[in-house]
C-alpha positions as CSV (number, residue, x, y, z in Angstrom):
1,X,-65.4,-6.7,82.4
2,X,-64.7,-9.5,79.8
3,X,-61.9,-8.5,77.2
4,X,-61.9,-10.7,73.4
5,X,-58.5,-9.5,72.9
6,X,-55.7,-8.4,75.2
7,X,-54.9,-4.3,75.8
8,X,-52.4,-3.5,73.2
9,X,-49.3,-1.3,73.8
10,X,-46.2,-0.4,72.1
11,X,-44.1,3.0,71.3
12,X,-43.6,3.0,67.5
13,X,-46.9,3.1,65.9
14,X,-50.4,1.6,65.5
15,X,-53.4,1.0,62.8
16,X,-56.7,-0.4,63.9
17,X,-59.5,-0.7,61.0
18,X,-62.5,-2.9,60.0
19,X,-60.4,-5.3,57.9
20,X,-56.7,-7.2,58.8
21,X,-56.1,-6.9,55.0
22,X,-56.2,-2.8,55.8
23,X,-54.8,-2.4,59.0
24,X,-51.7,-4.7,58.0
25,X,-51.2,-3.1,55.1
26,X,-51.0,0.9,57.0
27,X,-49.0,-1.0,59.8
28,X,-46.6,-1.9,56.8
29,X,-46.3,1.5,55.9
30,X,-45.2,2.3,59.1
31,X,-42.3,-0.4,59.3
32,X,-41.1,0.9,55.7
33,X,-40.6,4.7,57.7
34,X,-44.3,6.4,56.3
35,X,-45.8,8.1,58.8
36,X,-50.1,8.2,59.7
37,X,-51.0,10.3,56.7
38,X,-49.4,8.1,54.4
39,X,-50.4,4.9,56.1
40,X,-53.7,6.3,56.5
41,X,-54.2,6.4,53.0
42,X,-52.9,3.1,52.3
43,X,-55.4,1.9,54.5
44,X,-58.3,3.6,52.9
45,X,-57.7,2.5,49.8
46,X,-57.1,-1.1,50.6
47,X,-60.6,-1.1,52.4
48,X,-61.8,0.0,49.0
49,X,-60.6,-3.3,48.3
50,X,-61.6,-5.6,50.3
51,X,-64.8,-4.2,51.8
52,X,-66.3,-2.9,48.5
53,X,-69.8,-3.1,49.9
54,X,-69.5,-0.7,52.9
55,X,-67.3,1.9,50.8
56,X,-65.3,2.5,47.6
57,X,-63.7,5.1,45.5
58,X,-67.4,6.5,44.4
59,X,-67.9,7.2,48.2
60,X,-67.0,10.1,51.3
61,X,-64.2,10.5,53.4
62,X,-64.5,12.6,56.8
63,X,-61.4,12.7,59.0
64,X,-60.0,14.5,61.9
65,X,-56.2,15.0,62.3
66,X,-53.8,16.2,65.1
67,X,-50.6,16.7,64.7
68,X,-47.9,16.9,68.0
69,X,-48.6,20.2,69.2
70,X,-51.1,21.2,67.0
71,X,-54.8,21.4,67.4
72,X,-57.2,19.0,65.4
73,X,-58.1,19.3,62.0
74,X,-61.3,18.1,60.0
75,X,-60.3,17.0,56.5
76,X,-63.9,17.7,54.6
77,X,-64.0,14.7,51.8
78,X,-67.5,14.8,51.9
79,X,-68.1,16.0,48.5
80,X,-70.9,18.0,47.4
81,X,-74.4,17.7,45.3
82,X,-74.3,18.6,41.3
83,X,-75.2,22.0,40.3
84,X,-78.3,21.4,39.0
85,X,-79.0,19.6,41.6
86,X,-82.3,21.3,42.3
87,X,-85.7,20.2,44.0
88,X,-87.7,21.2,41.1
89,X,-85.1,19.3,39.2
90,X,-86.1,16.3,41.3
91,X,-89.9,16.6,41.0
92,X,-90.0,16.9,37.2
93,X,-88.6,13.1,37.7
94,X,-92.2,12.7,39.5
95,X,-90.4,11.2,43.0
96,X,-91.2,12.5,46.1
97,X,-88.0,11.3,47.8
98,X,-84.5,11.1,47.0
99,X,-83.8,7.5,45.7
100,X,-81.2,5.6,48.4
101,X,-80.0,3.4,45.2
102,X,-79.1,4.6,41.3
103,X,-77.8,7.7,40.4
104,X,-80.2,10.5,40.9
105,X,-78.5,10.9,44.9
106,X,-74.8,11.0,43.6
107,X,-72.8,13.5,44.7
108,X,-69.3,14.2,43.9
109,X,-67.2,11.7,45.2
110,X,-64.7,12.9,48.0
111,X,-62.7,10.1,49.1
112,X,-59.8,9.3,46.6
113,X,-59.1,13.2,46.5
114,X,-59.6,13.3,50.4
115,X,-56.9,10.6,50.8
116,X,-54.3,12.6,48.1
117,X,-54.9,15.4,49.8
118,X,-53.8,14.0,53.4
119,X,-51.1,12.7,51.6
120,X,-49.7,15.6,50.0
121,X,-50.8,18.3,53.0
122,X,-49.3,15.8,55.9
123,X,-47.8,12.5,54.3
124,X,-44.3,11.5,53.7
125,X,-44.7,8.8,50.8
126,X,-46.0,9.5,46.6
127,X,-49.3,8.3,45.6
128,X,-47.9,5.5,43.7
129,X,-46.3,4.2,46.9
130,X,-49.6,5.0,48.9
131,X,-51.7,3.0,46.0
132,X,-49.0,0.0,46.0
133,X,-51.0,-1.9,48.4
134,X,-54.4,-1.7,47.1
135,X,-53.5,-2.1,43.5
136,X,-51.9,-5.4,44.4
137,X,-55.0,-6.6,46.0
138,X,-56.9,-6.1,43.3
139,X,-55.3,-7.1,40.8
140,X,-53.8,-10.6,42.4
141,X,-56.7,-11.1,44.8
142,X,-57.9,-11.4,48.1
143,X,-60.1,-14.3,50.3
144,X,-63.4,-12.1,49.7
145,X,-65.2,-12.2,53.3
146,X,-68.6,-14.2,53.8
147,X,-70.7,-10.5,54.3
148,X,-69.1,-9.2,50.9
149,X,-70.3,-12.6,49.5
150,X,-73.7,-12.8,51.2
151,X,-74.5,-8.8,49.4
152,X,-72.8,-9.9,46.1
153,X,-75.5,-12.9,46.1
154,X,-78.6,-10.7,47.3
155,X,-77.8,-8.3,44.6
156,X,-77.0,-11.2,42.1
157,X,-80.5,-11.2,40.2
158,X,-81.0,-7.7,40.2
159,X,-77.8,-6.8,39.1
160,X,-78.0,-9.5,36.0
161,X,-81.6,-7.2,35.3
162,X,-80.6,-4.2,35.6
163,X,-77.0,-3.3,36.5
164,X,-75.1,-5.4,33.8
165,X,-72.0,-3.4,34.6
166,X,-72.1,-4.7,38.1
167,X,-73.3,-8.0,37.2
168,X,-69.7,-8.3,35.0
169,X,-67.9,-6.6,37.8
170,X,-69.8,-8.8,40.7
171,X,-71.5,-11.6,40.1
172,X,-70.8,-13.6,37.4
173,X,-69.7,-15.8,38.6
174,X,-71.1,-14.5,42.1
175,X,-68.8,-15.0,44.7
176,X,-68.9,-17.9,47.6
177,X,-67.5,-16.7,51.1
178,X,-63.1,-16.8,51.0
179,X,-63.4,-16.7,47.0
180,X,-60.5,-15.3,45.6
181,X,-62.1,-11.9,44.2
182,X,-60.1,-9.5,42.1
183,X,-60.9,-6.3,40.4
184,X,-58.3,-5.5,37.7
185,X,-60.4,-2.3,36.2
186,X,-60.2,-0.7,39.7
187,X,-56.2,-1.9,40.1
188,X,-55.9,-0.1,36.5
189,X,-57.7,3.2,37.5
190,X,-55.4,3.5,40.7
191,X,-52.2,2.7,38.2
192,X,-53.4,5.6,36.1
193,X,-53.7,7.6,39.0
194,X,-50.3,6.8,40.4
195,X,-48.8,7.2,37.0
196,X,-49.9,11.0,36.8
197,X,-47.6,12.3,39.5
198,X,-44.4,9.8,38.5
199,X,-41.3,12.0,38.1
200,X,-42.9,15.2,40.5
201,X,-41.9,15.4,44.2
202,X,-44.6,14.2,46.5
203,X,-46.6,17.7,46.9
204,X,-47.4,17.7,42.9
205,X,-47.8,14.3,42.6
206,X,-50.5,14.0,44.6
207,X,-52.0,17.3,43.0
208,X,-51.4,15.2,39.8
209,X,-53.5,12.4,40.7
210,X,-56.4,14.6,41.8
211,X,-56.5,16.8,38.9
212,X,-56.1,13.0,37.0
213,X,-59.3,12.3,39.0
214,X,-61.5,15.8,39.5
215,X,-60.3,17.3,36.1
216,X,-59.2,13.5,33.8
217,X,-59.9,10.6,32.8
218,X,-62.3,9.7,36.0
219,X,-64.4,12.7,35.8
220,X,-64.7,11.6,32.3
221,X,-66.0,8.8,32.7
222,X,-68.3,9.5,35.6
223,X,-70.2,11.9,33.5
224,X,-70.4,9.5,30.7
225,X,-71.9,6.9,33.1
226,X,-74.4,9.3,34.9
227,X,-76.1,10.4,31.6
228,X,-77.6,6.5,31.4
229,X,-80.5,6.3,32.9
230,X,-80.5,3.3,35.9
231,X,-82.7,1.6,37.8
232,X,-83.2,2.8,41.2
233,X,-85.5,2.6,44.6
234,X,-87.6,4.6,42.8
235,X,-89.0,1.7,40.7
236,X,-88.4,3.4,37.5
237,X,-84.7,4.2,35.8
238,X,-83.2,7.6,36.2
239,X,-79.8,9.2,34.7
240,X,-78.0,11.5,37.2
241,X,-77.4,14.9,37.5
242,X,-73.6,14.3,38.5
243,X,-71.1,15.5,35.9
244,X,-67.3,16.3,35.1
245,X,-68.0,19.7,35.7
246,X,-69.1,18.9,39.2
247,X,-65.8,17.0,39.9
248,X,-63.7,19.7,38.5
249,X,-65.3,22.6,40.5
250,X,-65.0,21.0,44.3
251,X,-61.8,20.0,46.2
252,X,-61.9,18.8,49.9
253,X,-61.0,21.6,52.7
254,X,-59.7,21.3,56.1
255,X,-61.9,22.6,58.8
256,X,-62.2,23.5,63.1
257,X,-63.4,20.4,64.4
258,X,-66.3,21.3,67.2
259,X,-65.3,20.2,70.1
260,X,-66.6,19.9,74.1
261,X,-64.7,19.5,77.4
262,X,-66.3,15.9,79.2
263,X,-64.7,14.5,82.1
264,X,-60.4,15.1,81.6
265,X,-60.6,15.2,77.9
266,X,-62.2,17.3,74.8
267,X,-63.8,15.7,72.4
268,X,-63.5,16.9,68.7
269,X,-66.3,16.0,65.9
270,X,-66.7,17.3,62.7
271,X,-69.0,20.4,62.1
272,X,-72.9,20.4,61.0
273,X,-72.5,18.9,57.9
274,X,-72.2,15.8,59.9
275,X,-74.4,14.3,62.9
276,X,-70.9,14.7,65.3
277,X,-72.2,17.7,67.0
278,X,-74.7,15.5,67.8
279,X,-72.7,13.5,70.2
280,X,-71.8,16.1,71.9
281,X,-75.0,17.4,72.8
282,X,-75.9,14.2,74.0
283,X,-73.2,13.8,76.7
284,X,-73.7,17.5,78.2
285,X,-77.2,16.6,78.2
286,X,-76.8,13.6,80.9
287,X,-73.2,14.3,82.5
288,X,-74.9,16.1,85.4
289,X,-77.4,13.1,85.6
290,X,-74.5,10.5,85.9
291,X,-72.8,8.6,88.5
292,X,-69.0,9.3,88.7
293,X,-68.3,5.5,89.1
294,X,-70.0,2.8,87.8
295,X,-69.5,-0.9,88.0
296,X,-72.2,-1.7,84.8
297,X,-74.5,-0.7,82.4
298,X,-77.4,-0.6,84.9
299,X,-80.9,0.6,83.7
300,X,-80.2,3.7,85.5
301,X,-77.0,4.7,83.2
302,X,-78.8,2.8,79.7
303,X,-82.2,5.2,80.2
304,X,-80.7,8.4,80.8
305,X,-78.1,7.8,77.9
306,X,-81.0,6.9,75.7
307,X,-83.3,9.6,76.4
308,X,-80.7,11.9,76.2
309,X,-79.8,10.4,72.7
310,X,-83.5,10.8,71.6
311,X,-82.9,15.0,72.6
312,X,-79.4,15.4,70.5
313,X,-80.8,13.3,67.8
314,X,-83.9,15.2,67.7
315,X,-82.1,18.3,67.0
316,X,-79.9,16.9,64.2
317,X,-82.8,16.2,62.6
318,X,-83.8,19.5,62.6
319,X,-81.5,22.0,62.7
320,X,-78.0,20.0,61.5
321,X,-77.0,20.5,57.8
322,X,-74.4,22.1,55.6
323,X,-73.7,25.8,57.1
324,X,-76.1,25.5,59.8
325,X,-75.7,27.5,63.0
326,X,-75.2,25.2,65.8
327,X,-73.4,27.8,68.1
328,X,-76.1,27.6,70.8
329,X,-76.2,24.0,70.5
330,X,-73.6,23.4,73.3
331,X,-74.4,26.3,75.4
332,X,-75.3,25.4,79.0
333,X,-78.5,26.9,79.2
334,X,-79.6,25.1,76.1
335,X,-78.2,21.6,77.4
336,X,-80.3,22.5,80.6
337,X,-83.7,23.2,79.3
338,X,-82.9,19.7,76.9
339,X,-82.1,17.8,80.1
340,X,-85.5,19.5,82.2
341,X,-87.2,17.1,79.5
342,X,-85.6,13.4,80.9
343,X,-87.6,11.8,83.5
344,X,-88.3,8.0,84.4
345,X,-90.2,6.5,81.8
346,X,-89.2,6.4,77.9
347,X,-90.2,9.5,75.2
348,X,-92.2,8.2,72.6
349,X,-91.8,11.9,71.0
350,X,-89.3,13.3,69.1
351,X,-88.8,16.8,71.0
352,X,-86.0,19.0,68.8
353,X,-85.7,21.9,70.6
354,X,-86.5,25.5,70.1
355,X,-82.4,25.9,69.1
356,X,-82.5,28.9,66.6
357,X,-87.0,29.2,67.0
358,X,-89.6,27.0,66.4
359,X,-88.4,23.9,65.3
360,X,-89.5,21.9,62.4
361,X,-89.1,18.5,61.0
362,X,-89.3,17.4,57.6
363,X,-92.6,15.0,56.7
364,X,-91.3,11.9,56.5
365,X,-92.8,9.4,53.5
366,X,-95.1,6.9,54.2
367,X,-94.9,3.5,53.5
368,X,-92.2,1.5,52.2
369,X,-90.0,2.5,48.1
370,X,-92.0,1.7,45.5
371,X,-89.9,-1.9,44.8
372,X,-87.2,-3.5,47.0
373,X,-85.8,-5.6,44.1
374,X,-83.8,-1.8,43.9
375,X,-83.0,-2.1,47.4
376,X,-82.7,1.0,49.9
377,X,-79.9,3.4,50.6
378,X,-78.3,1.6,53.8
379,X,-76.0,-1.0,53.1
380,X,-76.5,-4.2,55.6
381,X,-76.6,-2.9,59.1
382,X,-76.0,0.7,58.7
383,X,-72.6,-0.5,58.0
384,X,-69.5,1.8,57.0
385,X,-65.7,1.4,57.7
386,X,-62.8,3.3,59.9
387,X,-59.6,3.8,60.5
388,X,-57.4,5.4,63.2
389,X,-53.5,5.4,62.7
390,X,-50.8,6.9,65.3
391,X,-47.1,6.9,64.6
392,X,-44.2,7.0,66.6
393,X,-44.2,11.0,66.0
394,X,-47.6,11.7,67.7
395,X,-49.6,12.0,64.8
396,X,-52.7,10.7,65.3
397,X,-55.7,10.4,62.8
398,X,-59.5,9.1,62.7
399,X,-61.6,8.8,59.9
400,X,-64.7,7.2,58.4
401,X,-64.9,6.4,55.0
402,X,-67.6,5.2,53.3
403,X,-70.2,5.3,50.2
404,X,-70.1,4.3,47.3
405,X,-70.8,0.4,48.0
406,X,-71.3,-1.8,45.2
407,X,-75.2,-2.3,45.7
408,X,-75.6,1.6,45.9
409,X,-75.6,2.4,41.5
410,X,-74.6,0.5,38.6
411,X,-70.2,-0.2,38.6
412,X,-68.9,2.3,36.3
413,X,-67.2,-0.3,33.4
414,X,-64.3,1.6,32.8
415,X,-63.3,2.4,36.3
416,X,-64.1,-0.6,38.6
417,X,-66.2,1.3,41.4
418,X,-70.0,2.9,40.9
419,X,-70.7,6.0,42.7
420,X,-72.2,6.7,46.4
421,X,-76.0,7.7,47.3
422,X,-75.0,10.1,50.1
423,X,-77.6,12.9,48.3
424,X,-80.4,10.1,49.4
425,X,-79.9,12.5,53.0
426,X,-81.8,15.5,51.9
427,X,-85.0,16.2,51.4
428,X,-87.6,17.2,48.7
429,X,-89.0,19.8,51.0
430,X,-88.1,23.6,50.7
431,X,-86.9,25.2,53.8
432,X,-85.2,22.5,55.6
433,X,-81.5,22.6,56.9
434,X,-80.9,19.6,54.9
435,X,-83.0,20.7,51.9
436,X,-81.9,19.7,48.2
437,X,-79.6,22.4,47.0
438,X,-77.1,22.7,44.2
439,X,-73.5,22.2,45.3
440,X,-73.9,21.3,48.8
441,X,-72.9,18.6,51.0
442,X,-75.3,16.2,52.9
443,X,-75.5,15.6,56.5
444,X,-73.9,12.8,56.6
445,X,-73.7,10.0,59.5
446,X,-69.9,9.4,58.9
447,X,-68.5,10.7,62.4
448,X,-64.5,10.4,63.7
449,X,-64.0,11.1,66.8
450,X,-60.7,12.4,68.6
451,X,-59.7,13.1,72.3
452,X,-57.5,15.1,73.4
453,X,-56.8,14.7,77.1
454,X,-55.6,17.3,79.9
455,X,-52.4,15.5,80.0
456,X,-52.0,15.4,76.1
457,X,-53.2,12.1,75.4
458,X,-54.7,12.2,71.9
459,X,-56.3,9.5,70.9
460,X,-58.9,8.2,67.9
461,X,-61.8,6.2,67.7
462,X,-64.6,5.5,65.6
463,X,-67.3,2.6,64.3
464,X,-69.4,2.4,60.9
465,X,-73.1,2.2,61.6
466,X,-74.4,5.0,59.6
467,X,-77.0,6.6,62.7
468,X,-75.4,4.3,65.5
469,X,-72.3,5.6,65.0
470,X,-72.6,8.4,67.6
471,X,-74.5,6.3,69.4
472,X,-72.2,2.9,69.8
473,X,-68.9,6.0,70.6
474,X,-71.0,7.1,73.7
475,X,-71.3,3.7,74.6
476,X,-67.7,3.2,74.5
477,X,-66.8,7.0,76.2
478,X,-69.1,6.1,78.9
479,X,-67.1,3.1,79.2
480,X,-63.8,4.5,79.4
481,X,-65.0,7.5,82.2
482,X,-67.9,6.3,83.8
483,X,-66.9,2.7,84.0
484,X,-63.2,3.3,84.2
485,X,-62.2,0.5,81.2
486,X,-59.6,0.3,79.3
487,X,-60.2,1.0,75.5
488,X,-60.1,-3.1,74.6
489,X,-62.6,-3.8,77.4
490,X,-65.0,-0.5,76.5
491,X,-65.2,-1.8,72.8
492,X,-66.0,-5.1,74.0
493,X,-68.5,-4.0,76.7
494,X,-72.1,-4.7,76.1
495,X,-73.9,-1.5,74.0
496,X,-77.1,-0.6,72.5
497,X,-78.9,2.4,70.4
498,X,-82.3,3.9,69.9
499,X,-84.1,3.7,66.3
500,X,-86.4,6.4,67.9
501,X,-84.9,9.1,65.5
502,X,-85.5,9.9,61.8
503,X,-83.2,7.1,59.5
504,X,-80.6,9.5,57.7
505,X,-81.6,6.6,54.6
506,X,-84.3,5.2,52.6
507,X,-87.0,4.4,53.6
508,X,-86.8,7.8,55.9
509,X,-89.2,6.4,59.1
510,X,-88.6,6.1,62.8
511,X,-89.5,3.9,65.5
512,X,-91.1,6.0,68.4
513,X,-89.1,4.5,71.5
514,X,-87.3,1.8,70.0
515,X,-83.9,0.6,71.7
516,X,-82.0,-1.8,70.4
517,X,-79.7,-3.6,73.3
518,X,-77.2,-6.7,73.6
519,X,-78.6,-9.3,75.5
520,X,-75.0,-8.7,77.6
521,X,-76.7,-6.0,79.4
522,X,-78.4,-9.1,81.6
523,X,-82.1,-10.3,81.7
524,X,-83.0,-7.5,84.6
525,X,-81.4,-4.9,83.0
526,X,-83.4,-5.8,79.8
527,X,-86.8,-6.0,81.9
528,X,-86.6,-3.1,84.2
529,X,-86.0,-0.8,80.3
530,X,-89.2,-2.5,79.0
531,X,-91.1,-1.1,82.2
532,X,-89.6,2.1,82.1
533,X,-91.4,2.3,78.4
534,X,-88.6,1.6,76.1
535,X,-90.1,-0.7,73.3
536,X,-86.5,-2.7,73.6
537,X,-85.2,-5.3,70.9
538,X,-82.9,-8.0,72.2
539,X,-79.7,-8.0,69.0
540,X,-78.1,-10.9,70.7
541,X,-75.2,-11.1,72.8
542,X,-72.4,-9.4,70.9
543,X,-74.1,-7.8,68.0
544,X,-73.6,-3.6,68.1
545,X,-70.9,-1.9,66.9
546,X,-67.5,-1.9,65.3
547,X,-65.5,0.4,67.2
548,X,-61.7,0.4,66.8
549,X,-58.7,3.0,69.1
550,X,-55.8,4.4,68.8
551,X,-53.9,6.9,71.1
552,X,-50.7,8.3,71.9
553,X,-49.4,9.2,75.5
554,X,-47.1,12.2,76.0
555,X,-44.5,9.5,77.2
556,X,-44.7,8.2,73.8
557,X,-46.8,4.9,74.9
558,X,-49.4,3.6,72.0
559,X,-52.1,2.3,72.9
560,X,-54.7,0.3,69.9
561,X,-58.1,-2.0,70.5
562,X,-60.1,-3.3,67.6
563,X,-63.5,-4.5,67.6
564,X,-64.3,-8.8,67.6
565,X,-67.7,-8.8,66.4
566,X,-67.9,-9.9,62.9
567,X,-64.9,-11.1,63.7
568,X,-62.9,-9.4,60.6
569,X,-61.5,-5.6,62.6
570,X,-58.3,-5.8,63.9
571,X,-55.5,-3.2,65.2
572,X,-51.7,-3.9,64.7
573,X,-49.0,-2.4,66.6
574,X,-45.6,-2.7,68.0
């Protein structure tokens, strides 16, 4: 199996992300004796920087930690829907449908108090060392990248219509790709933030900066900027429903991760508010109907990983959501009866199982939001960003952030980042597990994943890809135990993921048997799917996913791959 880059080892520590300008700048927390929390959160915030239109400040923040010795942790910074945040409140706006864009679907934003908390809970460093790296990029610049540029330009009209604060922020002038971009507000509100805990040790600092944030000047200006109304997907404007309040009454938890033995390792996922259960479902579903070995992909391994990814997926859509009971989910009886239903030819059904009763699906809309001019709740492919961090004590971390990119709602003038859409994953409809409520979270499709194996091993891994992010990590476990690659060559190996599942964004629709595939899987691979029923799109040759690694061996070997497609994630280590 081809490798872009070569295997990377070393001993004292290692940060892989979607961006160099990120994964340098955690790396260099490292060197300057910060351990993974605090380079973690350097990270994160730097990716606020320089890949504003796959996440921000506005956005969510799910991680899972493991400290040596300890079991892993889910840091919960997925923050939660306003409190009056109701579906009646929705329908006297006459929509049927959550808007993916404006700012009737914010919620309260859970990164920036995510990252302090790591900080302060596990971290080493202050905030205003943690911040150091992102402020500077903001305020002196950085070479904007070509996709930033080619959203920015998309967005450009619109923005100039509708958004003017984004327009200011954005576009004019609109960026061309490797444009110097800077964003002086945003450098200004992480000074502020950094300057509330100056002169307190590190644990009240960071308490400091997220009571300057939940409780201050942020969540005062976030409730000034909901209450004007703004175009959305909708068609029409709306004002939000988000307020100060909202930030003040909601700070992130840590949680149990949920987690499943597979073949010499368990794998950890966050809990039902998230689709990681999800992934887990779908490998006890096929392991029995696996080879031990495999040389490829064949059409053998593809259709039973894809039918058995229609099953799990099936069942997030119907019974995942915030406090749902999944206990039965994993059970093998249940994982039985879902793998009775895989035979030779492709489902065009989706089949949720009878997990807690009769199972029942929300009605999806028909047809497409009323204008695209207001664009749709996904950002360009699904996309999202990640991070996993190991130091040289055996901490290891992986998280997701995302939301809040700058086509989601108008930029909030005063603080340099709008706010996220991530309410856009609930549903008008009474009775659901993922029905519109006051002061819950969303499902969300953000999804870290950590290993932990027999022998100790832990390691971290993770793409962006809103619903393919389960999907491209299975594609890369199965590579790691069923191929037997190494974690450079099982990122790089050929992947694929069915749209035959209900989008988590606007528009809210699903493809019945669609597959997406690299054309790496091979002409006969491709042909012998399309008999078998699967309505297969050919993405190109290296086209799905943007998975990144990081693990640490009980012998204190570090092991980190990045992801080459798109050509921008990269993993440094020594």
């Amino acid at each position: 199996m081809m490798r872009t880059r070569p295997p990377l080892q070393g001993s004292f520590g290692a940060v892989a992300s979607t961006h160099w300008l990120a994964s340098s700048s955690g790396m260099a927390v490292l060197e300057r004796g910060g351990n993974a929390a605090d380079a973690a959160a350097a990270t994160g915030f730097v990716l606020h920087v320089v890949e504003p239109h796959l996440n921000g400040p506005g956005g969510d923040l799910p991680a899972i930690v493991r400290r040596p010795g300890q079991p892993p942790q889910v840091l919960a910074g997925q923050g939660v829907t306003p409190a009056s945040a109701t579906i009646e409140r929705m329908r006297a706006e006459g929509i049927e449908h959550i808007p993916g864009t404006g700012l009737l679907a914010a919620v309260v934003p859970g990164a920036v108090p995510a990252w302090l908390a790591l900080v302060r809970d596990h971290g080493s460093w202050t905030p205003a060392d943690v911040l150091a790296f992102a402020i500077e990029l903001a305020e002196r610049g950085h070479r904007v990248l070509p996709r930033v540029a080619r959203t920015i330009a998309g967005r450009a009209d619109f923005f100039r219509e509708h958004w003017a604060s984004s327009a200011a922020l954005w576009a004019d002038p609109a960026p061309a790709a490797w444009d110097v971009i800077r964003n002086p507000v945003l450098a200004e509100t992480y000074r502020r933030l950094a300057d509330a805990g100056r002169g307190k040790d590190r644990e009240a600092a960071c308490d400091a900066a997220i009571a300057a944030w939940s409780e201050g000047f942020v969540a005062e200006a976030i409730d000034r900027h909901a209450r004007q109304p703004a175009m959305d997907s909708t068609g029409a404007a709306h004002a939000g429903l988000l307020t100060g309040d909202d930030l003040a009454a909601w700070r992130p938890t840590w949680e149990d991760t949920v987690a499943m033995p597979w073949r010499g390792t368990t794998v950890h996922k966050a809990g039902a508010w998230s689709q990681g259960p999800a992934l887990l479902a779908a490998l006890g579903i096929m392991d029995p109907l696996l080879p031990d070995r495999a040389e490829a992909f064949d059409a053998d391994l593809v259709h039973v990983a894809a039918e058995a990814t229609k099953l799990a997926l099936a069942d997030r859509d119907a019974w995942f959501g915030d406090g749902a009971d999944l206990s039965r989910l994993l059970d093998a009886d249940y994982l039985a009866e879902r793998r009775a239903l895989i035979d030779s030819t492709a489902s065009l059904e989706l089949r949720p199982g009878a997990l807690r009763g009769d199972p029942r699906l929300a009605r999806m809309p028909e047809g497409a939001p009323a204008t695209r001019a207001a664009g749709t709740g996904e950002p360009t492919r699904g996309d999202t960003c990640h991070i996993d961090v190991v130091d040289r004590w055996g901490t290891v971390i992986s998280a997701t952030p995302s939301g809040g990119w700058l086509q989601s709602s108008p930029a909030i003038a005063e603080l340099g980042f709008c706010l996220g859409t991530r309410a856009q994953m609930l549903w008008l409809e009474p009775g659901l597990p993922t029905s519109l409520a006051p002061s819950i979270r969303p499902r969300t499709t953000l999804s870290p994943t950590m290993l932990v194996d027999d022998d100790g091993t832990t390691a971290a891994l993770g793409t962006p890809g809103g619903d393919q992010q389960d999907q491209w990590q299975l594609a890369m476990l199965l590579g790691l135990r069923v191929l037997g690659l190494d974690p450079q060559a099982a990122i790089d190996a050929p992947s694929w993921h069915v749209t035959h599942l209900v989008s988590s964004f606007e528009p809210r629709t699903w493809e019945p048997g669609g597959l997406h595939v690299e054309s790496r899987l091979g002409d006969a691979t491709i042909a012998e799917l399309r008999r078998r029923g699967h309505v297969v799109t050919d993405a190109g040759p290296w086209s799905l996913g943007r998975l990144s690694f990081a693990s640490h061996e009980p012998d204190g070997t570090i092991r980190a791959a990045s992801n080459a497609r798109d050509e921008q994630g990269y993993a440094a280590l020594r």
